[in-house]
LOTORLUM-343245 format. One record per residue (C-alpha): residue number from 0; residue in three letters; y, z negated, x negated. Coordinates in steps of 0.1 Angstrom, whole numbers, plus 2048, in hexadecimal, padded with zeros to 3 digits. Last residue first. Layout:
seq_type_yy_zz_xx
NUM_ALA_Y_Z_X;
...
end
This chain:
seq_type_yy_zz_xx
300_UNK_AD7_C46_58C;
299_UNK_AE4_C5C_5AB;
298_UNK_AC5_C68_5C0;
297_UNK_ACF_C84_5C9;
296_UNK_AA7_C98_5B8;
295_UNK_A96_C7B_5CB;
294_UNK_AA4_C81_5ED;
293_UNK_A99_CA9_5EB;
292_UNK_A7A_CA4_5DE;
291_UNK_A6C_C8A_5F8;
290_UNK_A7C_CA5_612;
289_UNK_A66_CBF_605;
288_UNK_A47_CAF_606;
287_UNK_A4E_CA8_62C;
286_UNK_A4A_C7E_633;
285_UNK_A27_C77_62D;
284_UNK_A0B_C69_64A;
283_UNK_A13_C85_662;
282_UNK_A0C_C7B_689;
281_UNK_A30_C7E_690;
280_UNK_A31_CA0_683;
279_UNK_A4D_CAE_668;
278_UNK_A29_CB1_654;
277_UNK_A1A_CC8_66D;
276_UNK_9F6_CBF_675;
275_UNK_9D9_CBA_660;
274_UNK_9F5_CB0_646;
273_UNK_9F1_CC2_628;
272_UNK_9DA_CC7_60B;
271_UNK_9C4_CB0_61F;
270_UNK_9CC_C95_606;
269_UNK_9F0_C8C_614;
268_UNK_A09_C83_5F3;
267_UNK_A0A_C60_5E2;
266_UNK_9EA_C57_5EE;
265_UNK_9E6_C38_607;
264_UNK_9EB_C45_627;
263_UNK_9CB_C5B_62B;
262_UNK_9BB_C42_623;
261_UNK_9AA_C3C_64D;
260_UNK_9AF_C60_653;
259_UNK_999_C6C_639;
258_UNK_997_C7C_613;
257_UNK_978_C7F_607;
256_UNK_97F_CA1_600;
255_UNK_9A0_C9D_5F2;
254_UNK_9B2_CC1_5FC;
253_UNK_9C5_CD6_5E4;
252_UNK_9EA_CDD_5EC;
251_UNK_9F5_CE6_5C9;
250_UNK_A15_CF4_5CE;
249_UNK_A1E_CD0_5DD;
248_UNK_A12_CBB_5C3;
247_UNK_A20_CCC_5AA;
246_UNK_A3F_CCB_5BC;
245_UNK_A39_CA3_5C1;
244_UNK_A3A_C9D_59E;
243_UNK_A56_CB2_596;
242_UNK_A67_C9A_5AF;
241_UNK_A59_C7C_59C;
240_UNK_A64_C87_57D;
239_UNK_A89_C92_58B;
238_UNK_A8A_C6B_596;
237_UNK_A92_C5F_575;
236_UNK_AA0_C3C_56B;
235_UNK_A76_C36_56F;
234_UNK_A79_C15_583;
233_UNK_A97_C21_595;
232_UNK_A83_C43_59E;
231_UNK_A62_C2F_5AB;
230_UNK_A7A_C19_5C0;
229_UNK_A8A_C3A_5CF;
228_UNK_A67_C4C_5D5;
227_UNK_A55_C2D_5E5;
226_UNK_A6D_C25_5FD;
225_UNK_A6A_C48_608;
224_UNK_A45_C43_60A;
223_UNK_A4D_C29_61B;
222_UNK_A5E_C38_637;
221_UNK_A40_C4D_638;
220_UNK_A25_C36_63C;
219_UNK_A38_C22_653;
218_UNK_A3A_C3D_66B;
217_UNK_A15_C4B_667;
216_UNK_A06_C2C_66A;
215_UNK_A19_C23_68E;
214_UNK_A10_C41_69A;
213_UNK_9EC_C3E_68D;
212_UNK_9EC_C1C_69C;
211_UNK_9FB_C2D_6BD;
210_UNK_9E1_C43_6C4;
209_UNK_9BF_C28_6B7;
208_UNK_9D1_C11_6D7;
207_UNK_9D3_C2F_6EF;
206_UNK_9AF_C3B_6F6;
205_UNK_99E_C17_6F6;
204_UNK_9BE_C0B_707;
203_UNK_9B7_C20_723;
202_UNK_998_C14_71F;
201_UNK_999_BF2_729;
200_UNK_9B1_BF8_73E;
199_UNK_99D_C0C_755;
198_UNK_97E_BF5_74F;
197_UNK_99A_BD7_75C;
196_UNK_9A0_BEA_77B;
195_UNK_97A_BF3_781;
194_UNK_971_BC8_77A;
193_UNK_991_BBF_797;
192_UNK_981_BD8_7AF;
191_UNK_963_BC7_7B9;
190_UNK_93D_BBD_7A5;
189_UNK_925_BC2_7BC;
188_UNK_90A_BB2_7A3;
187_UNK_8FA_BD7_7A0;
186_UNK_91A_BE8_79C;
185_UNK_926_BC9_785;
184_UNK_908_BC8_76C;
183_UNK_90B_BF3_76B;
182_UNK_930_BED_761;
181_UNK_924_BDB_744;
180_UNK_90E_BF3_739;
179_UNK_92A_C0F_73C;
178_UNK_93F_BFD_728;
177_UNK_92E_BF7_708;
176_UNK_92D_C15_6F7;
175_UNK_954_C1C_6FF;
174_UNK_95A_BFA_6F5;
173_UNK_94B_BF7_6D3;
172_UNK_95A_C1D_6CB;
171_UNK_97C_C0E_6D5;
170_UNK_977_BED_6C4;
169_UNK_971_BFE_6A1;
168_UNK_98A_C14_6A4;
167_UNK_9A2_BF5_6AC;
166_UNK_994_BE6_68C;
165_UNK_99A_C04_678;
164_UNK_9BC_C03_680;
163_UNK_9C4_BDE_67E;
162_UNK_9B3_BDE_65B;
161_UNK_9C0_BFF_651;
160_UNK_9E5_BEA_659;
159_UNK_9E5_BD0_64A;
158_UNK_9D4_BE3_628;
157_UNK_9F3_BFA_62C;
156_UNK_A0D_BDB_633;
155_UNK_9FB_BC7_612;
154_UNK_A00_BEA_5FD;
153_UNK_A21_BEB_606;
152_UNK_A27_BCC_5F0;
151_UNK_A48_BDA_5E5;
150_UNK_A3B_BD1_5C5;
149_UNK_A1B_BEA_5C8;
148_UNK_A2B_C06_5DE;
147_UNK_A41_C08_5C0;
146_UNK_A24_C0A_5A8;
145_UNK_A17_C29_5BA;
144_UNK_A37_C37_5B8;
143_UNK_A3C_C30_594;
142_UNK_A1B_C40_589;
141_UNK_A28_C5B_599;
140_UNK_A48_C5D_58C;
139_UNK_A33_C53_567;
138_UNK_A1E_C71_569;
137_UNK_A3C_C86_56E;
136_UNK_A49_C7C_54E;
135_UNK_A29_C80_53E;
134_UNK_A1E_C9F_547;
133_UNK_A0D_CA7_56A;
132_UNK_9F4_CC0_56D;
131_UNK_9D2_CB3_55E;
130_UNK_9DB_C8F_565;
129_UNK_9DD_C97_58B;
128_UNK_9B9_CA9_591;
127_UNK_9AC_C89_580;
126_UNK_9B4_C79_59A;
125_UNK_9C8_C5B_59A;
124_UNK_9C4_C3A_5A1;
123_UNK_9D6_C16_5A9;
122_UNK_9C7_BF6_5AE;
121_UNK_9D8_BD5_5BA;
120_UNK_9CC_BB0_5B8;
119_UNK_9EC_B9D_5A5;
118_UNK_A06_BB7_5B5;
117_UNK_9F8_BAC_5D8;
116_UNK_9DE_BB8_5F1;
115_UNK_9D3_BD6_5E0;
114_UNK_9D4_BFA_5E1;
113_UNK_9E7_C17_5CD;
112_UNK_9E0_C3F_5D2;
111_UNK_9DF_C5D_5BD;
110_UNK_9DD_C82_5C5;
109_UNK_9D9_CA3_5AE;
108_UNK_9B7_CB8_5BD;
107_UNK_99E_CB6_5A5;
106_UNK_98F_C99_5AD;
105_UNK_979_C81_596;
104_UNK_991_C63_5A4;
103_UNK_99D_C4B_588;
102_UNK_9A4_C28_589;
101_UNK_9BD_C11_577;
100_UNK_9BF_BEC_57F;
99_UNK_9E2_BE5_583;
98_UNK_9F9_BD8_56C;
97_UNK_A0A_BB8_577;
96_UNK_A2D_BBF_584;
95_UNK_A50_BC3_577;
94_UNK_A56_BE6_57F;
93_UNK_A60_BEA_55C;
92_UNK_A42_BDA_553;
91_UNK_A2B_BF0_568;
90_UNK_A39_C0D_562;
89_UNK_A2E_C07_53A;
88_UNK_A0F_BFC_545;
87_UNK_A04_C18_55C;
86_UNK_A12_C32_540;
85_UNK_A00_C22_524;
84_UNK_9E2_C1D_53D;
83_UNK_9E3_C44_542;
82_UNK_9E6_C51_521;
81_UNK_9C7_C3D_516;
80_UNK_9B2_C50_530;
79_UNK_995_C53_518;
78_UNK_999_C35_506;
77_UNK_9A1_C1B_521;
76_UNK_98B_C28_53A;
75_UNK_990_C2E_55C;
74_UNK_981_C1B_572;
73_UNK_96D_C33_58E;
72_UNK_97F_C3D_5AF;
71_UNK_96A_C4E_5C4;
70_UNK_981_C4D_5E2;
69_UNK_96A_C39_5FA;
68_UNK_962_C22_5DE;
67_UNK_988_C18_5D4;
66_UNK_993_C17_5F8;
65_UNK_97B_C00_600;
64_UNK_980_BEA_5E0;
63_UNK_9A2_BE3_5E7;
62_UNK_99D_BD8_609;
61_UNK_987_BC2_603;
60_UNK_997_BA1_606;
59_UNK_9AA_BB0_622;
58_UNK_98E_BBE_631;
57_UNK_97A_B9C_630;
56_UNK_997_B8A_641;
55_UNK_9A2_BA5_65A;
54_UNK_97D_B9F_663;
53_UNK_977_B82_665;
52_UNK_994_B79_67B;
51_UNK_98C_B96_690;
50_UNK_96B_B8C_695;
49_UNK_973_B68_699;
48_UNK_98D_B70_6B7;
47_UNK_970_B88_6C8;
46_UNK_957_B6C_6C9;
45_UNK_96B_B4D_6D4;
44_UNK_978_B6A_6F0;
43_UNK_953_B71_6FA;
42_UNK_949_B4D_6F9;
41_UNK_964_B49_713;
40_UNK_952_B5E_72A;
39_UNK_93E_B7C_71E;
38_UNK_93F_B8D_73E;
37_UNK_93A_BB2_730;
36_UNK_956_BC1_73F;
35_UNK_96B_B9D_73D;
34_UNK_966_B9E_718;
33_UNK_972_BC0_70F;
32_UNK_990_BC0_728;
31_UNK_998_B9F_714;
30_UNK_992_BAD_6F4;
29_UNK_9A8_BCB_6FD;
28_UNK_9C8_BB8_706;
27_UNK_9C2_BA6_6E8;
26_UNK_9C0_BBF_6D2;
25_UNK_9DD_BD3_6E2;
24_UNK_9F3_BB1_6DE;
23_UNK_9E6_BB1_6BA;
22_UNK_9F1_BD3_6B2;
21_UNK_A17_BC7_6BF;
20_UNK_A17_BA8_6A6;
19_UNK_A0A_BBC_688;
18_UNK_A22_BD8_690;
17_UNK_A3D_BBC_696;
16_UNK_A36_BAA_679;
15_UNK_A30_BCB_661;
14_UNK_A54_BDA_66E;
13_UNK_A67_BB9_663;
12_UNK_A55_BC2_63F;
11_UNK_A63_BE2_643;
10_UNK_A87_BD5_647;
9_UNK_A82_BC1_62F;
8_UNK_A78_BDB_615;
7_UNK_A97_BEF_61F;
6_UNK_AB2_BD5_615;
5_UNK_AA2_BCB_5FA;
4_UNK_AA0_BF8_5EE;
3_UNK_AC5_BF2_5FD;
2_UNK_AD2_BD8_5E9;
1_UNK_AC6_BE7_5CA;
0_UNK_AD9_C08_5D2;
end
């Protein structure tokens, strides 16, 4: 079974290059649409190649710390949560990993979520929602699964990917607001057909690109969730805590309100109670609750 958690962590990590490597043809497909609408030149490339450079750089250094604030999360403190850190570093070492900063989110519907660019620099929290229902050997499945997503370094793909996401967000509302003042310079310079095929393009691409990211979030977010589960069970030598876990979770079904599309990925279970559309859906960022349980319970340890 070893072989195959390896075997399925590469396999993901070949999925990150080519997601990375596919978003970034859209990117540059829509820079240049971007630039030639508002005849920027070659300044306008040099510019658009530095702002995504910057900022995939500053968003990845802060990456942690975004999801941390738009969540809430507060550090949680050694005394008061003192059952926690036990649990986080007692995972932690059988996991084989630094121990995570612990955080807590003043929520009380049950979730939890990890974030980070590497074991060394990751975060994980919990709400507090979660500590009230779960005993301790269901506290440490979950604990495990967050961990799990931690060493597999599926934190670095989800940060990779928020990044190119939001980015391409970003670019889309940029270009939409920009457009039509660019196409007024041509119409008055006479501009001909070759400026109205590129505005086509340019936001056909705005409409499709933010499409397939979510696509393309939602899919690897649930085959590592998956991932997540098994590892988290081998850590533990008991995946019946993690699947009474994710019951709870489940029969809870209370929604995170400052929850949102672009975290929605991270926490262990999705924090609008549900999916906003059907779970089995390509669009869902979790694999069906019901399924998770269903592998973990024959699992064979």
């Amino acid at each position: 079974m070893g072989n195959t958690l390896y075997d399925l962590v590469a396999a993901n990590k070949r999925k990150t290059f080519l997601f990375i490597v596919v978003t970034s043809l859209f990117l540059g497909a829509l820079g240049y649409a971007v630039v030639q609408v508002l005849n920027w030149g070659i300044g306008g490339y040099v510019f658009f190649a530095l702002f995504i450079i910057i900022y995939n750089i500053v968003l990845y250094y802060n990456s942690d710390k975004i999801a941390l604030r738009a969540t809430g999360s507060v550090p949680a403190d050694p005394d008061e949560f003192r059952v926690l850190h036990n649990v986080v570093e007692e995972v932690a070492i059988a996991a084989g990993v630094p121990k995570p900063k612990v955080y807590i989110m003043p929520s009380p519907a049950p979730n939890a979520f990890a974030t980070g660019r590497n074991p060394e620099n990751a975060s994980m929290a919990v709400t507090t929602g979660l500590l009230e229902i779960m005993n301790r050997q269901e506290l440490q499945g979950v604990v495990a699964h967050e961990i799990s997503h931690i060493r597999n370094y599926d934190i670095l793909l989800m940060t990779v990917v928020a990044a190119i996401g939001g980015l391409i967000v970003l670019l889309r509302d940029f270009f939409l607001r920009s457009m039509f003042l660019g196409g007024r310079r041509r119409d008055r310079r006479g501009g001909g057909q070759a400026g109205l095929v590129l505005l086509v393009i340019g936001i056909v691409l705005a409409v499709i690109a933010p499409i397939f990211v979510a696509l393309i979030r939602a899919a690897i977010s649930r085959q590592r969730e998956y991932l997540a589960d098994a590892s988290g069970a081998f850590v533990t030598r008991y995946p019946q805590g993690l699947a009474q876990a994710l019951a709870k979770l489940r029969d809870a079904g209370q929604k995170m309100p400052r929850a949102s599309a672009a975290n929605a990925h991270l926490f262990i279970t999705s924090p609008f109670g549900k999916d906003r559309l059907d779970v089995a859906s390509m669009f869902a960022t979790h694999p069906p609750i019901d399924k998770r349980i269903e592998r973990l319970n024959s699992l064979v340890i």
